[in-house]
C-alpha beads as a LAMMPS data file, in Angstrom:
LAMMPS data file: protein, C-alpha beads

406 atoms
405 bonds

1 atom types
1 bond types

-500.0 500.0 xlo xhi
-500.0 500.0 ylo yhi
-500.0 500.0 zlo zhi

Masses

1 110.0

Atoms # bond

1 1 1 -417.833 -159.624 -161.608
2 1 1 -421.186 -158.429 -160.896
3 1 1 -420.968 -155.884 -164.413
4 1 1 -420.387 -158.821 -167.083
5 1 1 -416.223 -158.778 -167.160
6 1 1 -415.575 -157.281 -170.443
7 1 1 -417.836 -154.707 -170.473
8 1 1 -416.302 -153.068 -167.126
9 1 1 -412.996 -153.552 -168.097
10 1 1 -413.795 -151.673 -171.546
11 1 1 -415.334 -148.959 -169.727
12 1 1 -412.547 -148.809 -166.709
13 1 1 -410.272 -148.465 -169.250
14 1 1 -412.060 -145.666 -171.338
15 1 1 -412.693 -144.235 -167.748
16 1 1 -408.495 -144.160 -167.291
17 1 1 -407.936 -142.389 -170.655
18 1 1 -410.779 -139.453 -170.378
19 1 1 -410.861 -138.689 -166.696
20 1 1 -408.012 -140.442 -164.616
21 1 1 -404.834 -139.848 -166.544
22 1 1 -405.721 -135.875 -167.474
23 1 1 -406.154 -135.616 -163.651
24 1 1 -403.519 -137.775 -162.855
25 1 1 -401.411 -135.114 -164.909
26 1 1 -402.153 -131.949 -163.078
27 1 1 -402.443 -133.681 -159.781
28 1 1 -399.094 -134.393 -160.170
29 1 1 -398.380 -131.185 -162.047
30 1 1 -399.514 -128.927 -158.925
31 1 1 -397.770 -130.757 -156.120
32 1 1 -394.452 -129.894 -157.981
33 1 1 -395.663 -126.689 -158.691
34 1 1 -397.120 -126.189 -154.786
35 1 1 -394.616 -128.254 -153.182
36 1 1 -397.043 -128.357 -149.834
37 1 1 -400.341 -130.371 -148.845
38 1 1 -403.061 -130.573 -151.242
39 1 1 -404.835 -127.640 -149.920
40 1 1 -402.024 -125.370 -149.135
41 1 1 -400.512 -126.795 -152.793
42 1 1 -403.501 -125.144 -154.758
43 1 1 -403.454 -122.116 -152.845
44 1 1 -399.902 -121.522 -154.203
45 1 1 -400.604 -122.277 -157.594
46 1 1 -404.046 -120.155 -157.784
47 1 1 -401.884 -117.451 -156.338
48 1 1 -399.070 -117.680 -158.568
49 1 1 -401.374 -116.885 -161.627
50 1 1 -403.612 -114.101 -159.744
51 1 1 -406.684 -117.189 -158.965
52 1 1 -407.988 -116.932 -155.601
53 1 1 -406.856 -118.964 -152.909
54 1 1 -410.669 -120.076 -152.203
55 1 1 -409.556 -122.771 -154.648
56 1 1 -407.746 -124.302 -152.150
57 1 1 -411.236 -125.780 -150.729
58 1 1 -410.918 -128.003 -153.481
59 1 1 -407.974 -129.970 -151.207
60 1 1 -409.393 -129.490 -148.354
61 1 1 -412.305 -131.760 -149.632
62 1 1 -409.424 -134.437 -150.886
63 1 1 -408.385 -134.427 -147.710
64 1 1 -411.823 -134.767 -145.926
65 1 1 -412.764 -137.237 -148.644
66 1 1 -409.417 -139.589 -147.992
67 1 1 -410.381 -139.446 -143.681
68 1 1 -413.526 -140.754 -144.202
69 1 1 -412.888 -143.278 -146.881
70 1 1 -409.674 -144.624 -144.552
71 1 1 -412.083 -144.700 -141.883
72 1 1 -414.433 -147.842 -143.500
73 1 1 -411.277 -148.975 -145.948
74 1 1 -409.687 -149.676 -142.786
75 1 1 -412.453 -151.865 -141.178
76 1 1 -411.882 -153.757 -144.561
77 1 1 -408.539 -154.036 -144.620
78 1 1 -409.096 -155.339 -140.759
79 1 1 -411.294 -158.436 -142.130
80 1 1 -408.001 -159.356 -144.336
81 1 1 -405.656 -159.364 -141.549
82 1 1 -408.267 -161.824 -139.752
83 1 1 -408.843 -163.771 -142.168
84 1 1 -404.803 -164.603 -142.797
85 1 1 -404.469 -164.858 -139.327
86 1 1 -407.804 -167.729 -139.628
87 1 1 -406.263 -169.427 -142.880
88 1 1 -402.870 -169.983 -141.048
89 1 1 -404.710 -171.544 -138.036
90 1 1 -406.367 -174.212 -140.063
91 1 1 -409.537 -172.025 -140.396
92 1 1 -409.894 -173.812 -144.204
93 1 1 -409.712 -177.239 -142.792
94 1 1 -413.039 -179.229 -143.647
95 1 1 -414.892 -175.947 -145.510
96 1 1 -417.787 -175.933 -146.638
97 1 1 -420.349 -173.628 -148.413
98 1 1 -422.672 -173.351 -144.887
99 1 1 -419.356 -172.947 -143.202
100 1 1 -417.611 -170.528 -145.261
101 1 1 -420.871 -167.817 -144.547
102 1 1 -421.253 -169.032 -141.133
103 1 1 -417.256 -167.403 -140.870
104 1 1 -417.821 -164.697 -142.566
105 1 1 -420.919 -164.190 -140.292
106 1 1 -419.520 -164.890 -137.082
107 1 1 -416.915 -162.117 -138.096
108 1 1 -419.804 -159.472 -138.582
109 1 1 -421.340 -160.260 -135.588
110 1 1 -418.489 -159.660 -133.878
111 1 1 -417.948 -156.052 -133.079
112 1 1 -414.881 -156.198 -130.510
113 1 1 -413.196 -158.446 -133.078
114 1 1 -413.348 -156.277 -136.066
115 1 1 -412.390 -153.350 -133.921
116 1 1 -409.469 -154.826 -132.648
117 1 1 -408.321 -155.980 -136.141
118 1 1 -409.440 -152.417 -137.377
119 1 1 -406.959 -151.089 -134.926
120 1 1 -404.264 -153.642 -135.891
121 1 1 -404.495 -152.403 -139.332
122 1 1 -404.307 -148.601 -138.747
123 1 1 -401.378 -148.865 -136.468
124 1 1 -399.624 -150.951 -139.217
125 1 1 -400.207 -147.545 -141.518
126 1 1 -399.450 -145.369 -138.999
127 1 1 -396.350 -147.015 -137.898
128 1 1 -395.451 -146.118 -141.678
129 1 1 -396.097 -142.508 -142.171
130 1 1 -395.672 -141.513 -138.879
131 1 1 -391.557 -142.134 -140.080
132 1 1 -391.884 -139.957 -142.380
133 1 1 -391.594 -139.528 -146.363
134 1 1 -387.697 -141.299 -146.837
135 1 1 -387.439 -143.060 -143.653
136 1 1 -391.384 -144.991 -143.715
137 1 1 -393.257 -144.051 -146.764
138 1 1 -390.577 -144.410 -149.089
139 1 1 -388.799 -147.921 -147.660
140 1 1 -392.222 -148.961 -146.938
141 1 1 -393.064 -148.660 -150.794
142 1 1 -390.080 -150.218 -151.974
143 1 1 -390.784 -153.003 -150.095
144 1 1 -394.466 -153.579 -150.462
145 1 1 -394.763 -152.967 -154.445
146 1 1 -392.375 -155.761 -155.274
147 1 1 -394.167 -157.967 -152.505
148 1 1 -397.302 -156.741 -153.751
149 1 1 -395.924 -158.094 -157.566
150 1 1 -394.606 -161.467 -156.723
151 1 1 -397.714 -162.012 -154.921
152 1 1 -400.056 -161.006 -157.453
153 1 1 -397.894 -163.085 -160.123
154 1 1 -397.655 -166.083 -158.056
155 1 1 -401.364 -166.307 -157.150
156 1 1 -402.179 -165.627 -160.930
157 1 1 -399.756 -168.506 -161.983
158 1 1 -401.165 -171.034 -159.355
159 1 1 -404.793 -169.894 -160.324
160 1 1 -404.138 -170.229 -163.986
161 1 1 -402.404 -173.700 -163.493
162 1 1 -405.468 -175.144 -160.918
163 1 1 -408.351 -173.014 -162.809
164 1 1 -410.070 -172.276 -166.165
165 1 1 -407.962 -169.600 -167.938
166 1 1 -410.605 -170.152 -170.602
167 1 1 -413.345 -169.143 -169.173
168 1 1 -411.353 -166.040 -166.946
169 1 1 -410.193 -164.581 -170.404
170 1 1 -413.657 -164.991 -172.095
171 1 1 -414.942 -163.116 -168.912
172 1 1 -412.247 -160.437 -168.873
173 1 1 -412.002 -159.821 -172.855
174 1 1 -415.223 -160.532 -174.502
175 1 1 -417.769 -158.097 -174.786
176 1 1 -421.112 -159.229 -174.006
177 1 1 -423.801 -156.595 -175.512
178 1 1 -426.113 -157.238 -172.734
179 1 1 -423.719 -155.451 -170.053
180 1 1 -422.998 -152.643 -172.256
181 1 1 -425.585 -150.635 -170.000
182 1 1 -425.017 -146.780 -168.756
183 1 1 -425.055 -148.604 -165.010
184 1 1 -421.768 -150.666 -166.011
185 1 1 -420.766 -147.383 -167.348
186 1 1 -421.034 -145.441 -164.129
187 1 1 -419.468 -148.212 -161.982
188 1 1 -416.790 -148.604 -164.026
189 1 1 -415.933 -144.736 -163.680
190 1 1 -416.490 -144.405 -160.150
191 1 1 -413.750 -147.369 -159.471
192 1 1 -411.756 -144.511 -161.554
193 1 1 -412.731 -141.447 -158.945
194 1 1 -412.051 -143.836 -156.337
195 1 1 -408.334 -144.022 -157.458
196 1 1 -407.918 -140.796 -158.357
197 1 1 -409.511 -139.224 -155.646
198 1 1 -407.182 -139.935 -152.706
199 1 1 -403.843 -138.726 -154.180
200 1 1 -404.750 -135.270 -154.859
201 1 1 -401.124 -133.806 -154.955
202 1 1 -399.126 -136.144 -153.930
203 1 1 -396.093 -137.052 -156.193
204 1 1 -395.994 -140.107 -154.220
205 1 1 -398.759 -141.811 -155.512
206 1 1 -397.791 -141.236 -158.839
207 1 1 -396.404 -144.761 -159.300
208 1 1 -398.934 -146.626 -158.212
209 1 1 -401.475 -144.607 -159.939
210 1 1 -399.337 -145.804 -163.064
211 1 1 -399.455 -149.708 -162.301
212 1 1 -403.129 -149.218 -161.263
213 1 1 -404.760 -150.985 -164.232
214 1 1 -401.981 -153.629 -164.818
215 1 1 -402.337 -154.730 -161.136
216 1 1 -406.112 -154.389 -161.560
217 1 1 -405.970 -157.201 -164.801
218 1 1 -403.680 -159.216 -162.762
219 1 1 -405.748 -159.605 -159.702
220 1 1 -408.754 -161.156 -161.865
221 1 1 -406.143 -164.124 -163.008
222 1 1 -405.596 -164.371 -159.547
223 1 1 -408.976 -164.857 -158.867
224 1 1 -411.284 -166.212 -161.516
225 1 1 -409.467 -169.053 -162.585
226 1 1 -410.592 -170.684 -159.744
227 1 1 -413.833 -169.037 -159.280
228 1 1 -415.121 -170.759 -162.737
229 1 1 -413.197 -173.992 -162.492
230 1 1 -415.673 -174.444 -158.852
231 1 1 -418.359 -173.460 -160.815
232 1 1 -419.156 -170.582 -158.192
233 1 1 -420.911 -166.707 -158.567
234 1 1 -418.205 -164.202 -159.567
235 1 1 -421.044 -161.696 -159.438
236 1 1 -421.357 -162.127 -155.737
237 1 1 -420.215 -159.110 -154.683
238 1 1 -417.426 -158.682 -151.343
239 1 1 -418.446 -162.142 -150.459
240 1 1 -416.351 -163.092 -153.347
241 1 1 -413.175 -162.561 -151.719
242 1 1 -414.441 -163.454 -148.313
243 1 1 -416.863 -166.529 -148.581
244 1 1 -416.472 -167.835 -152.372
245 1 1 -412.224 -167.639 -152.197
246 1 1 -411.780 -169.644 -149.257
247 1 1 -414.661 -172.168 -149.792
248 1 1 -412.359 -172.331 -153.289
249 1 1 -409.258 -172.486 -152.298
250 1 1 -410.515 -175.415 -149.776
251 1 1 -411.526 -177.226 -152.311
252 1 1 -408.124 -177.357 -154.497
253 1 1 -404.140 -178.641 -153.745
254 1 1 -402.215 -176.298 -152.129
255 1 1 -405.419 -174.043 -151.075
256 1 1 -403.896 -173.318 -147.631
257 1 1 -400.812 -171.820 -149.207
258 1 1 -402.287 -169.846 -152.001
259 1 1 -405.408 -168.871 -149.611
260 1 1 -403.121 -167.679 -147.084
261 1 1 -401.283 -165.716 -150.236
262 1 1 -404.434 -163.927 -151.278
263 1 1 -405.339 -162.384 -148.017
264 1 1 -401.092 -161.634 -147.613
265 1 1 -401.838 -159.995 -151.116
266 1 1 -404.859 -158.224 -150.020
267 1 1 -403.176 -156.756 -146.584
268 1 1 -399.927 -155.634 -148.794
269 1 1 -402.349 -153.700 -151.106
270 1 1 -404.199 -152.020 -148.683
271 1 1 -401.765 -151.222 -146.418
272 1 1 -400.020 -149.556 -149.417
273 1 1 -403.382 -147.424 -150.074
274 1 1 -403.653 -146.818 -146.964
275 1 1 -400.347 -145.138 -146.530
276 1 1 -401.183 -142.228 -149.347
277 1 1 -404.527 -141.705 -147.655
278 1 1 -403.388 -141.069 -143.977
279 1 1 -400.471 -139.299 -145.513
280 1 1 -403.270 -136.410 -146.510
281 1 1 -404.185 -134.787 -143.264
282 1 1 -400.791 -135.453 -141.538
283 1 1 -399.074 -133.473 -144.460
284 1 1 -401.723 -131.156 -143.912
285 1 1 -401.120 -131.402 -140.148
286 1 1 -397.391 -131.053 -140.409
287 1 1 -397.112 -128.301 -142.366
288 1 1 -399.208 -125.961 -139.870
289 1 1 -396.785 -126.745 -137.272
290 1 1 -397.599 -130.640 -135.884
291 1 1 -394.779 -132.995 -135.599
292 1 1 -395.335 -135.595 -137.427
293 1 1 -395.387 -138.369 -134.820
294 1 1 -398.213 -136.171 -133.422
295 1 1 -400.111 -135.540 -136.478
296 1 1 -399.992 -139.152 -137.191
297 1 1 -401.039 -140.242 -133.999
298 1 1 -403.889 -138.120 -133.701
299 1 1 -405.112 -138.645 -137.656
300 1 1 -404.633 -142.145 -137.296
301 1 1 -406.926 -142.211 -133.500
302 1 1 -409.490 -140.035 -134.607
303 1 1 -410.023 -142.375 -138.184
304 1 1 -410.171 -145.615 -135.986
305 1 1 -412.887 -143.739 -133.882
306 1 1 -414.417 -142.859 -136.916
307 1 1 -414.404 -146.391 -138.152
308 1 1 -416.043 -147.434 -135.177
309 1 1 -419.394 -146.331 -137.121
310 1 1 -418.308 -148.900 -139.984
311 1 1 -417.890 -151.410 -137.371
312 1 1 -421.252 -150.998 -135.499
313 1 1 -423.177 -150.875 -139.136
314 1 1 -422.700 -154.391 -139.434
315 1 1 -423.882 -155.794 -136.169
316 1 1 -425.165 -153.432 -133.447
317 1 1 -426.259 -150.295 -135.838
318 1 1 -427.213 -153.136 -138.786
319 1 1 -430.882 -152.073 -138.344
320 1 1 -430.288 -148.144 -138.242
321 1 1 -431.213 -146.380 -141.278
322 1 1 -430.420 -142.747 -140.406
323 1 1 -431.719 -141.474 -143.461
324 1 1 -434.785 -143.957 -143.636
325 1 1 -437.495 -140.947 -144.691
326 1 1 -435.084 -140.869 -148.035
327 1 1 -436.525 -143.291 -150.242
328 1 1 -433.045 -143.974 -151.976
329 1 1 -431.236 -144.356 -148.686
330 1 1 -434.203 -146.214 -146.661
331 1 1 -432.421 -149.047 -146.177
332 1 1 -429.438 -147.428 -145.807
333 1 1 -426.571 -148.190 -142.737
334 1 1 -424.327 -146.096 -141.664
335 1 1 -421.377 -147.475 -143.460
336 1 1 -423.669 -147.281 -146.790
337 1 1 -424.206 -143.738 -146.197
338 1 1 -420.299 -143.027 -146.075
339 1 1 -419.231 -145.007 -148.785
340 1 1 -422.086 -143.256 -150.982
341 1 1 -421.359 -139.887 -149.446
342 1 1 -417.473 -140.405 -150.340
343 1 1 -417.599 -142.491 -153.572
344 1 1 -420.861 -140.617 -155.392
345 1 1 -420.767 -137.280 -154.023
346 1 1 -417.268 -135.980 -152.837
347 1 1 -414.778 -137.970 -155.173
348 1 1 -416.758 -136.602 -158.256
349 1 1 -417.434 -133.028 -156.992
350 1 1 -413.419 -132.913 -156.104
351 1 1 -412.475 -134.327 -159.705
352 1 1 -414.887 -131.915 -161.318
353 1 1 -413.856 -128.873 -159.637
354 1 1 -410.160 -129.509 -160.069
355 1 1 -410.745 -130.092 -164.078
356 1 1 -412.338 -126.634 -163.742
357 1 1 -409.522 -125.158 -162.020
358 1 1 -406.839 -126.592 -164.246
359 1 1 -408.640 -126.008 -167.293
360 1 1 -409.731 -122.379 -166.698
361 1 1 -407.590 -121.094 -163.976
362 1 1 -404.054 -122.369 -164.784
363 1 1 -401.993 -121.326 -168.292
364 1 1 -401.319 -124.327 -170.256
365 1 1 -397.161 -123.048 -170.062
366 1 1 -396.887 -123.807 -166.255
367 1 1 -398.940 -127.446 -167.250
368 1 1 -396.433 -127.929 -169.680
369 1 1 -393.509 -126.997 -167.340
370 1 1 -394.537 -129.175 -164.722
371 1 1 -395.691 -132.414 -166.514
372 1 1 -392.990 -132.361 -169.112
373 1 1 -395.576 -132.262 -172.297
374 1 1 -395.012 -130.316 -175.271
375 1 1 -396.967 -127.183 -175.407
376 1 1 -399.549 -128.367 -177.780
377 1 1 -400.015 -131.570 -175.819
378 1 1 -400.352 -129.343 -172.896
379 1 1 -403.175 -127.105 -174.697
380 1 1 -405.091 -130.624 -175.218
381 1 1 -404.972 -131.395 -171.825
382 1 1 -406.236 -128.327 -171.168
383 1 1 -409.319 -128.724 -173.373
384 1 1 -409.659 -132.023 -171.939
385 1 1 -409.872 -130.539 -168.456
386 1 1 -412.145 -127.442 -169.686
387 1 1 -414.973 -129.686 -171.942
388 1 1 -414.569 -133.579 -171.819
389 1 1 -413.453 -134.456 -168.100
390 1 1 -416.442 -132.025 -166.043
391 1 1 -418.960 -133.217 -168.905
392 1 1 -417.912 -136.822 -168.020
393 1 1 -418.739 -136.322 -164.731
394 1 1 -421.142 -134.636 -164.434
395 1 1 -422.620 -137.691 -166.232
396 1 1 -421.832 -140.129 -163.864
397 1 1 -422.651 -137.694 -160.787
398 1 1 -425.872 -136.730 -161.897
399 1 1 -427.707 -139.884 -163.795
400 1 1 -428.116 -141.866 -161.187
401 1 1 -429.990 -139.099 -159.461
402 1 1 -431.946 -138.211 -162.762
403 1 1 -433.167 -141.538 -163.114
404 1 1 -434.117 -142.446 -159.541
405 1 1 -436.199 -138.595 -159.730
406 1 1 -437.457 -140.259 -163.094

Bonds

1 1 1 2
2 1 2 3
3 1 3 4
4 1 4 5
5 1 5 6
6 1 6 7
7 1 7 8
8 1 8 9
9 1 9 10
10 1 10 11
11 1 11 12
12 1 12 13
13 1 13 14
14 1 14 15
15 1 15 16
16 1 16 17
17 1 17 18
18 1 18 19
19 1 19 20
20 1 20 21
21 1 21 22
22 1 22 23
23 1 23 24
24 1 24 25
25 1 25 26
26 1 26 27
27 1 27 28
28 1 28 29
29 1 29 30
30 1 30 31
31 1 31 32
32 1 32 33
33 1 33 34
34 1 34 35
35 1 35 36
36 1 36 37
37 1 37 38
38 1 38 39
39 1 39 40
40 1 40 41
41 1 41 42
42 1 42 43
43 1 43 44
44 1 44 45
45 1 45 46
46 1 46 47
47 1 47 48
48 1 48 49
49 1 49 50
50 1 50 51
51 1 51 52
52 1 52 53
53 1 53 54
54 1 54 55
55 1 55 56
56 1 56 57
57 1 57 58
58 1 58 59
59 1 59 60
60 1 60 61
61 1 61 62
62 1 62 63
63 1 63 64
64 1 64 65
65 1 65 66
66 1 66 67
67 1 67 68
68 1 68 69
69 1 69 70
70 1 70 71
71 1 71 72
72 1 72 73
73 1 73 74
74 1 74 75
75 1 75 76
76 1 76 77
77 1 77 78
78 1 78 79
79 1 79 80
80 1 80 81
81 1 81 82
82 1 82 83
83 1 83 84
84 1 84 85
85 1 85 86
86 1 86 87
87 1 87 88
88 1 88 89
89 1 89 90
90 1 90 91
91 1 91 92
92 1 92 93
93 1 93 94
94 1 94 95
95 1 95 96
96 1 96 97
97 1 97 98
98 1 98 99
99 1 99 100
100 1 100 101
101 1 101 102
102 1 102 103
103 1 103 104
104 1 104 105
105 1 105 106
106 1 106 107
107 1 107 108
108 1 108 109
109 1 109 110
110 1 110 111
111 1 111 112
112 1 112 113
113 1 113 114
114 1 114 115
115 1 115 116
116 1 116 117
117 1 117 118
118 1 118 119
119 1 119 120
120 1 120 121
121 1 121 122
122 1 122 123
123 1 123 124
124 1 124 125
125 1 125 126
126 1 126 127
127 1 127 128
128 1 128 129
129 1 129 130
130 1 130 131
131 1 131 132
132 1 132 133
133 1 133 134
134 1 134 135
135 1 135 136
136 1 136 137
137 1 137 138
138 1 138 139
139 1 139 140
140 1 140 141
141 1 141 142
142 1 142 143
143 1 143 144
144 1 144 145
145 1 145 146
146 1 146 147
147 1 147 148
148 1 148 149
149 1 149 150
150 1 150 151
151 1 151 152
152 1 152 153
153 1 153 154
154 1 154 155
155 1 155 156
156 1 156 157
157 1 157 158
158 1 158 159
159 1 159 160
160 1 160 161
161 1 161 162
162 1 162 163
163 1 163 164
164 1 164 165
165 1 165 166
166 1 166 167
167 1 167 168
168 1 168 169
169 1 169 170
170 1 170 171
171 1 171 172
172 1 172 173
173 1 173 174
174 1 174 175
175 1 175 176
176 1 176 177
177 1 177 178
178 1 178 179
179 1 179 180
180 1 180 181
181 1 181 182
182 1 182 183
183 1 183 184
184 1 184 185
185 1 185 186
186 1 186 187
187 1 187 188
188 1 188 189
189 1 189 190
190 1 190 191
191 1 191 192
192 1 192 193
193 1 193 194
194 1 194 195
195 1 195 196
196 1 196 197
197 1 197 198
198 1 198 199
199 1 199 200
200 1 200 201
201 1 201 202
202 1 202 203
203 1 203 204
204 1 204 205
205 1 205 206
206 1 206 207
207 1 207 208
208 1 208 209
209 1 209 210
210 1 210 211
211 1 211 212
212 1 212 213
213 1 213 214
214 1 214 215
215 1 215 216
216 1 216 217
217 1 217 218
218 1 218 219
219 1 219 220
220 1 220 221
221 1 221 222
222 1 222 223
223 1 223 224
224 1 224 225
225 1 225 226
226 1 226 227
227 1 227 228
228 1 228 229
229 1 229 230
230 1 230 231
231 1 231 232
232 1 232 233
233 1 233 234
234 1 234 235
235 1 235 236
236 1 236 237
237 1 237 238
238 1 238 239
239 1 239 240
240 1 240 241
241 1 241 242
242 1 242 243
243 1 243 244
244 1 244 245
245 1 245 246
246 1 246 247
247 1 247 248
248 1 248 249
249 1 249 250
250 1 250 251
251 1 251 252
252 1 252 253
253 1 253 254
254 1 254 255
255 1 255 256
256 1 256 257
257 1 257 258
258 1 258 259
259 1 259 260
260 1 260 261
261 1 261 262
262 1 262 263
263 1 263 264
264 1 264 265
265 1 265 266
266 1 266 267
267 1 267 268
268 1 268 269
269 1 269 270
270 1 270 271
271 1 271 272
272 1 272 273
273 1 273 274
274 1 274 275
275 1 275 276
276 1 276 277
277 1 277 278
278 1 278 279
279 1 279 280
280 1 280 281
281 1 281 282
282 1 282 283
283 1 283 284
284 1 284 285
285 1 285 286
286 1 286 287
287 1 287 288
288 1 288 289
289 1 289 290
290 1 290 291
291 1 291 292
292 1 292 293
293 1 293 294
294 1 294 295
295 1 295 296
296 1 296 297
297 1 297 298
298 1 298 299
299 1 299 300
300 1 300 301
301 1 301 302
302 1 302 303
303 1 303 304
304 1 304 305
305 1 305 306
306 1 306 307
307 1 307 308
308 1 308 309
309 1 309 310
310 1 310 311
311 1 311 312
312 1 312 313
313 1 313 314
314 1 314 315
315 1 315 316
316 1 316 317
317 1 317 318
318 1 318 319
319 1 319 320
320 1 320 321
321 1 321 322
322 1 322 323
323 1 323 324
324 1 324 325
325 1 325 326
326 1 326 327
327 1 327 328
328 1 328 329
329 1 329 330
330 1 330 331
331 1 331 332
332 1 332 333
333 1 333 334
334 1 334 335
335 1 335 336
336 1 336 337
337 1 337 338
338 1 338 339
339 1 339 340
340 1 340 341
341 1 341 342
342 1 342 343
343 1 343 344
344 1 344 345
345 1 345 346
346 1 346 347
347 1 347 348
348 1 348 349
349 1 349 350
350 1 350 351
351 1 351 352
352 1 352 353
353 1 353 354
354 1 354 355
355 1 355 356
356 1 356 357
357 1 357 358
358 1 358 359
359 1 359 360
360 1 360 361
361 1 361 362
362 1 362 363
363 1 363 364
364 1 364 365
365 1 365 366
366 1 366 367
367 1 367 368
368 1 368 369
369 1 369 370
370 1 370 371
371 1 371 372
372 1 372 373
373 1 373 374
374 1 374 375
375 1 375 376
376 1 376 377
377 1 377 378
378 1 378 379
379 1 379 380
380 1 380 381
381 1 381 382
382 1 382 383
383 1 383 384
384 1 384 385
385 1 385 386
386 1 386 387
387 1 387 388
388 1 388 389
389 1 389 390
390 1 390 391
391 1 391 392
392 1 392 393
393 1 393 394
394 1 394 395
395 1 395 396
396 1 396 397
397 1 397 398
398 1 398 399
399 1 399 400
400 1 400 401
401 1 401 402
402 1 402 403
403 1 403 404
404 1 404 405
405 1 405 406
């Protein structure tokens, strides 16, 4: 919303074909090969053709990268939980624009709160994983993703029906010149590090890696529709699903239902991402001797500890800037620093360094064994990896640094 509609999606997309899908490949092309966690995984690989096993620092970092990012994702996936459990308690009744911030407010200010649904929302993940790949992760996925769809296609339907489809597909489709800017460009592309970033290895992710983008279009008839048809912001940012949907959906027949949909919707899809990201150090856990009950446990304490910080940087810690003597990061709360740290530094360096080590370090005949391409395909993917996919971001890791030093 807040990069013009068409011009993100355009880039997103472009993003998907030059950087997500070759990674996506050889992600999925080294956990066959490695058949272990995504550090031990590369290790065997880079062994196998005489690399060194230093390259297994590479998912280390994945792993480091998907702790911290669960860490804040779960404070957000926290808010969703409260907010279905306020929508089914008549928290929509008599809404209005004052009291839809004053909610979402109250909720900030409210540190024991957010904890509490913080910890409600790990344990749901944990519960998951700690059952294991068949018996949780597995059963949990078959039963979320079709949730996740009927959702997603029911809330679209009712949006459509209630809203302006006009409007959502002008906003979606059309290509407005003015947002065709190098920033849109950059956002759009680190959406795409953010989903390829916490799989790394992990042949169960592969599937929703692959309904990613349709999901992604979905969710915006799910949302807009209404959005334009109130004649409210879609550039507003996370308020938009927590202060502009439900002031919407208070507004419209049937808002209670669908409201209490949405924020159903929003729980089943992060619960889902959370899975593959606690899965990451527990594998890693696991196969250096923890049970898995254990590992899970543990992971899934020390993240909620760790989210704490998240928690605290919107109330208590709101006006600590640890980094205030940076002039980009002056302003900057704890929670900001993590999400920068994970989303502009660590999910870029990762997908760079694993192009390298693909490209360079791996023969395009194991590629092709383990992805199923043709050989030639496989050589293109390997010139992908080598040229187009580091250049591409490098781009996006570096300009925003160039031009704030400009």
């Amino acid at each position: 919303g807040a990069n013009g509609g068409g011009a993100f999606v355009l880039f997103y997309l472009l993003g998907l074909v030059l950087i997500v899908f070759p990674l996506m490949l050889v992600e999925f092309a080294i956990g066959r090969r490695g058949r272990s966690d995504a550090a031990d995984a590369i290790a065997r690989v880079a062994g196998e053709v005489g690399g060194s096993r230093l390259w297994a620092l590479v998912g280390f970092m994945g792993i480091v990268t998907a702790f911290l990012i669960l860490s804040f994702y779960s404070v957000i996936g926290g808010w969703a939980v409260a907010y279905a459990v306020d929508v089914a308690s008549g928290g929509l009744d008599g809404l209005d624009a004052p009291a839809a911030q004053a909610r979402f407010d109250a909720l900030m200010s409210a540190p024991v709160t957010m904890a509490a649904y913080h910890l409600l929302y790990m344990a749901a993940v944990a519960f998951i994983v700690a059952r294991g790949i068949t018996g949780g992760i597995e059963k949990a996925c078959k039963l979320l993703m079709p949730i996740l769809i009927v959702l997603i296609v029911g809330l679209g339907l009712f949006s459509s029906a209630m809203g302006d489809v006009g409007a959502t597909l002008r906003f979606l489709f059309r290509l407005d010149p003015a947002h065709l800017t190098l920033n849109a460009a950059l956002d759009a592309l680190g959406l795409g590090f953010f989903s390829i970033g916490v799989g790394l290895a992990l042949m169960i992710t592969y599937a929703a890696y692959a309904g990613d983008t349709a999901v992604s279009l979905a969710a915006g008839f799910a949302i807009f529709p209404i959005v334009f048809a109130e004649g409210l912001n879609p550039a507003s940012g996370p308020g938009l699903m927590f202060v502009t949907l439900p002031l919407a959906f208070a507004r419209i027949p049937g808002g209670v239902v669908a409201a209490f949909g949405f924020f159903l919707l929003l729980i089943v899809a992060a619960i889902a991402s959370g899975i593959s990201m606690l899965e990451m150090p527990v594998a890693a856990l696991s196969r250096r001797g923890w049970s898995r009950a254990r590992a899970t446990v543990a992971t899934a304490a020390a993240c909620w500890v760790c989210g704490l910080a998240t928690v605290l940087s919107f109330n208590a810690w709101a006006g600590w800037h640890p980094l205030s003597f940076v002039p980009a990061f002056a302003k900057a709360t704890v929670f900001d620093l993590l999400d920068h740290l994970t989303s502009n530094i660590m999910l870029p360096l990762g997908g760079f360094t694993l192009a390298l080590f693909v490209g360079w370090i791996l023969p395009a005949r194991l590629v092709a064994e383990e992805t199923g391409l043709a050989p030639q395909a496989a050589r293109i993917l390997r010139l992908l990896l080598r040229f187009i996919v580091p250049t591409c971001i490098a781009v996006v890791a570096l300009f925003p640094l160039l031009a704030a030093k400009g």
